[in-house]
N, C-alpha and C positions, 0 to 999 in steps of 0.2 A: 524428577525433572532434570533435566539436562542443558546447561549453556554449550553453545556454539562457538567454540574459543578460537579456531582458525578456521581462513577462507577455505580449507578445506571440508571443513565439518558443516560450511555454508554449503558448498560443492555437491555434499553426499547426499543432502535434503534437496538440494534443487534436482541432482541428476534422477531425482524417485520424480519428481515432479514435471519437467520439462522435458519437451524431443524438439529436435533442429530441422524436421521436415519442412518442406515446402506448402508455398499458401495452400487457402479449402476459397472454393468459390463454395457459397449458397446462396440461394436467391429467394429471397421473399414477394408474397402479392405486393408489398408498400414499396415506393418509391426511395432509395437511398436520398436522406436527409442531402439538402443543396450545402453547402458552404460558399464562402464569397472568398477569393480569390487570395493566396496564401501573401503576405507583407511582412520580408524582415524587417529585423528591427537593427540599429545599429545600435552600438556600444555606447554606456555611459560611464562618469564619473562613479565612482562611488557615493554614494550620501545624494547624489543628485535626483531632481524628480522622484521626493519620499515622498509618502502620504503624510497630511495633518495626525501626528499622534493624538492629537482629539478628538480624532471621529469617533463619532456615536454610539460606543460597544453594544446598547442594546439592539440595534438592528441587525444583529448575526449572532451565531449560536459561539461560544467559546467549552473549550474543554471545563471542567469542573478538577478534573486528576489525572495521575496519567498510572497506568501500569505498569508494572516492571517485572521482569523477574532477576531477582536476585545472584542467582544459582545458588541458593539453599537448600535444595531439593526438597521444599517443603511444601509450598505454594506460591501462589504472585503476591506482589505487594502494591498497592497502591498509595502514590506518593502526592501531597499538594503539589501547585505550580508552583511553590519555592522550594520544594525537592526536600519535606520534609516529610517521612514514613509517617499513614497514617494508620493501617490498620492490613497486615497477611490474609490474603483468603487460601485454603489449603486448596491444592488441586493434586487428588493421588491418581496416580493411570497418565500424566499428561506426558506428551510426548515433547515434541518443542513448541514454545509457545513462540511461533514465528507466521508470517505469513497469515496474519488474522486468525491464529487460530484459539485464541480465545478473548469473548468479546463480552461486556457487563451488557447484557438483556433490560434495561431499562434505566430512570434516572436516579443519581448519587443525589439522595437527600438532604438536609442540612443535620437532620442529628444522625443517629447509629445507621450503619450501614446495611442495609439489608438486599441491597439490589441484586438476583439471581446472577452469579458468574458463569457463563456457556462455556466449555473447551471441549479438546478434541484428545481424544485418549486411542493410543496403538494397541493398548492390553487388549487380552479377550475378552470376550469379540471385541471389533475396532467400535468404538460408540464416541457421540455426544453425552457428556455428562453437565453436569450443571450443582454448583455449590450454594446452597440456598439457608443462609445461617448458620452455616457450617456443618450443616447435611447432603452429604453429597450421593446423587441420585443418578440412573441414566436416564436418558430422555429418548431416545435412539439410536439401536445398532447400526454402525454408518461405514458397512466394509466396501472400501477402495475409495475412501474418503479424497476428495478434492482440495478444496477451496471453501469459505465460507466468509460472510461480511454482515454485517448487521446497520442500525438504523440507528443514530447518533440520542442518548436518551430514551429509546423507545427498547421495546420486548420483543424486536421483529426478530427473526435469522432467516438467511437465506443459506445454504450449503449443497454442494454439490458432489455427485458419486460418479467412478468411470468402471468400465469392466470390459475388462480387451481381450481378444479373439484372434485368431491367425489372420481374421481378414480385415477386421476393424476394430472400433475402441468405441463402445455406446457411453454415453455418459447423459446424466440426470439431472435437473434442477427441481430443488426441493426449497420451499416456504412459508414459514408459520411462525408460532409461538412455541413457551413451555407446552400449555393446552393440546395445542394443533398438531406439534410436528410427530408426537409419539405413532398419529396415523395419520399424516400428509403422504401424498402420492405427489409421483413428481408433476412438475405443470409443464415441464417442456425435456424433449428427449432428444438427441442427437445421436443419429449413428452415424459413424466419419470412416468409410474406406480408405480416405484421399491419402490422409498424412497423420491421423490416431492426436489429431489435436482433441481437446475435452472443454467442456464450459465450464467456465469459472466466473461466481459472481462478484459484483465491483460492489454497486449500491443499491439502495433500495429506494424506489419513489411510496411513497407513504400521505396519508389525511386521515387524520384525527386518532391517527392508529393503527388504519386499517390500509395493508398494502397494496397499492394500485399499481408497481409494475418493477422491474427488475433491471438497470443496467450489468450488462454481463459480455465477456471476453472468449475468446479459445485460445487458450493455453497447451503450451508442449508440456510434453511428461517424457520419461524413460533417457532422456541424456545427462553425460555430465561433459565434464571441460571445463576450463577456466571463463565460469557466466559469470556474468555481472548483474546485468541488469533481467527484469524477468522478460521470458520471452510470449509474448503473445499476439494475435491477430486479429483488428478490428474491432468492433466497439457493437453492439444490438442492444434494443431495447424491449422488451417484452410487459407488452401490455396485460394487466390481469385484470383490466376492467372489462376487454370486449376480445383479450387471446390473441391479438396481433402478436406478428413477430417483424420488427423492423430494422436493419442492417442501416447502422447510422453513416460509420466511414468504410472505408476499404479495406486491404490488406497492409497499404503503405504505412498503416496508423497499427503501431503495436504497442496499444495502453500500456500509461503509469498507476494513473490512479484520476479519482475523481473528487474534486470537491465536494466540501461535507456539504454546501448546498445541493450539489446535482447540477451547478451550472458551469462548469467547465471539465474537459478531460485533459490530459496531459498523454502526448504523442513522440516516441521515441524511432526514428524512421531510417532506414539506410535505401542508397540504388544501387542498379548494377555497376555502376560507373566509379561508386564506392566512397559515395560523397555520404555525410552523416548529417542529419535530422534532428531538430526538435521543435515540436511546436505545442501549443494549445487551442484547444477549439471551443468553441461557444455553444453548450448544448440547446440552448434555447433561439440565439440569436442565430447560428451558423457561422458566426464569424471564426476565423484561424489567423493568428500571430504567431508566425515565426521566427525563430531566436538563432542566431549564428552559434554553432559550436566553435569552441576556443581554437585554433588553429594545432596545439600543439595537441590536442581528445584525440587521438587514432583510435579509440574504442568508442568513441560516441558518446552523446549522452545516453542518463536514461533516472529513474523515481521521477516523483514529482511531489510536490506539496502546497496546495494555494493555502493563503492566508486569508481567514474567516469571512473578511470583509471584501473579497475576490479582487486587492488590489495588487497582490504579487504572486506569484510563481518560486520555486524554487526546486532546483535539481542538481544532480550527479553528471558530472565530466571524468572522464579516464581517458588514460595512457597505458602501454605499456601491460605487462604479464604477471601477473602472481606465480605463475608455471615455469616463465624462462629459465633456463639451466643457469641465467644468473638472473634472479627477480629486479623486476624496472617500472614496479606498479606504482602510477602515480596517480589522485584525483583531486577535484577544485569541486569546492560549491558556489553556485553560481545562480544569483535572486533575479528574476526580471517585471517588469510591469507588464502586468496582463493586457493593458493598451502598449506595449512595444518599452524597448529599452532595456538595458541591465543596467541593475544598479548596484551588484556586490558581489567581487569576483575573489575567492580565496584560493591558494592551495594548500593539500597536505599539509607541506613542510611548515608553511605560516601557522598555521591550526595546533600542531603538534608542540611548535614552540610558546606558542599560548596557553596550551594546557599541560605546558612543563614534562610534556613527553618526548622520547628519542625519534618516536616513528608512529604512522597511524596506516595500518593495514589495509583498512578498512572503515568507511563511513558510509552513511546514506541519512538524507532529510526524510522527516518521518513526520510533520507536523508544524503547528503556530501555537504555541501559547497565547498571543493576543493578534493584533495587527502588523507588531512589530517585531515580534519574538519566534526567532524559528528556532525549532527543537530538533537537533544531528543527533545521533545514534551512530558511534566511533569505537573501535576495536583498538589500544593505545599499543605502542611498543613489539613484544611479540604476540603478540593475540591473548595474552594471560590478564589482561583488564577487558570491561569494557564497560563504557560510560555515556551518559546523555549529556550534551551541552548546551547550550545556550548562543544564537549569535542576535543583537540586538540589529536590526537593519538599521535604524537610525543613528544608530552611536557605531557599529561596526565594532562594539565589545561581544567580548566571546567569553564564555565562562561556564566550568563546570558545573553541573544540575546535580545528579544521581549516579551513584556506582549501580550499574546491571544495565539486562539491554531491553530496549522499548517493545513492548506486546502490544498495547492498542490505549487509547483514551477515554475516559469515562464525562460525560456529560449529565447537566441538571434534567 
């Protein structure tokens, strides 16, 4: 296994993954989902308009662990929410455990661990493997492997395959189990002359186990350059109760991420005019909050992370180049209220001084430990650390979690 030590060695995996072509119109029978009419939001206080830290944790799902990997090249680790190692699972063949690419297929029990670990392995042939008691199996050969995402607690996987052509880029969506996927056939197929974008799955809609439809993206591949943030276009929903395919927003909407409910997306936007974007949208309700970027982002924002109980937002702000012939990269994280507001604006240099580093490369939010707790994933110094930390919204303490960098979370 291999850690990602510099934004370049991020660089080298996104340019396999991402292209900068221009939008893909496609058109579905279903009507593009309505939204109601975009509302910034203005700036607040810090600390100001929190949520009650009482609220009611069992009405929303919480993490149980979080993954890690260490760079031991052994396997992942899985660590409590107080950032103490509970138990390696071995993963031989794994490539980089980045970008969802390896997810725990169902729930973290309360005694010994047994819950099937899924990853993505580059060896021959490229496959899904899965470490099941510490026997490690394939499940399926997955050559020109995408993207993949799974279902919080459950044994779903959805993953994706592309395979490109002088004239266009076909790509597959694939969904099952350990069981299913050994002989699943894809459920939806896209062939793209336009621009060689590829589907990539977000989330999965799910009841009582059994998967009833897929939120999914298109995704660039074959570029590199100094990216930040991921590039993608629009948001679809795919029905596998009755095979609809439904185009939720447009092109202007180039997904972060989605909540672990399924009820909000996270929207990273630019225009011609060169003005930068972000917002969130309400997948159920259609509503969209809009968040001002910090005046000083020339690079926009772009991740996203909602908190369990879908009362915050949090994202990535930048400036400035990793690549400058004199480097000027700077970023803030920056929490807002999913009904409007910011409420916690940091940068780099502050961050870095709190966790007694010279410099931070690199960060991105990646999660909520509770309602209040958001979990960053930081590259310290020269890229030769990197670490999880902790920002409390409520208290605005920051503190470090875990040495290694964040792969995905495990639920009950």
């Amino acid at each position: 296994m291999k850690r990602l030590r510099s934004i370049f060695g991020i660089m080298i995996i996104t340019s396999i993954l991402l292209s900068a072509c221009g939008g893909i119109t496609i058109e579905f029978g279903n009507d593009e989902s309505s939204t109601q009419e975009d509302q910034s939001t203005s700036n607040e206080d810090a600390g100001e308009n929190v949520a009650d830290p009482a609220v009611n944790e069992s009405n929303y799902l919480l993490p149980k662990m979080i993954l890690v990997d260490t760079g031991d090249e052994i396997g992942l680790t899985l660590f409590n929410l107080q950032g103490q190692p509970i138990t390696e699972l071995r993963t031989p063949g794994i490539g980089y455990a980045i970008n969802n690419r390896a997810i725990m297929a169902g729930p973290i029990p309360e005694g010994p661990i047994m819950t099937p670990l899924v990853y993505h392995s580059f060896e021959n042939p490229e496959s899904l493997l899965v470490n099941i008691n510490d026997s490690i199996a394939t499940i399926v050969n997955t050559p020109m492997f995408y993207g993949m995402t799974g279902a919080p607690g459950e044994a779903l996987i959805a993953y994706s395959r592309y395979e490109p052509s002088n004239e266009s880029v076909r790509s597959d969506l694939y969904i099952g189990n350990l069981e299913t996927l050994p002989t699943a056939g894809p459920i939806y197929t896209l062939d793209n002359s336009e621009n060689y974008y590829v589907v990539n799955p977000m989330a999965i809609q799910s009841q009582d186990g059994v998967a009833t439809g897929i939120w999914y993206t298109l995704s660039a591949w074959g570029i590199g350059g100094d990216i930040i943030y991921p590039v993608n276009k629009s948001l679809y929903f795919f029905d596998m109760t009755n095979g609809s395919n439904t185009q939720l927003f447009d092109d202007s909407c180039n997904p972060q991420n989605i909540s672990v409910d399924n009820t909000w997306a996270a929207c990273r936007s630019g225009s011609s005019d060169g003005s930068l974007g972000y917002s969130i949208k309400n997948l159920v309700t259609g509503e969209t909050m809009t968040f001002p970027v910090d005046a000083s982002s020339d690079r926009g924002a772009g991740y996203g992370a909602f908190s369990p109980d879908g009362t915050y937002i949090a994202w990535l702000e930048a400036s400035g180049h990793h690549m400058a012939e004199v480097p000027n990269y700077h970023s803030r994280i920056r929490v807002g209220l999913t009904t409007g507001g910011i409420v916690f604006d940091m940068d780099d240099t502050t961050i870095a001084q709190s966790l007694g580093a010279s410099a931070i490369p690199f960060m991105k939010p990646v999660g909520w430990l509770d309602a209040q707790t958001l979990l960053v994933d930081a590259n310290l110094n020269d890229y030769s650390i990197e670490v999880l930390f902790t920002i409390n919204i409520t208290s605005g303490a920051i503190n470090k979690l875990i040495d290694g960098a964040f792969v995905n979370f495990a639920y009950p």
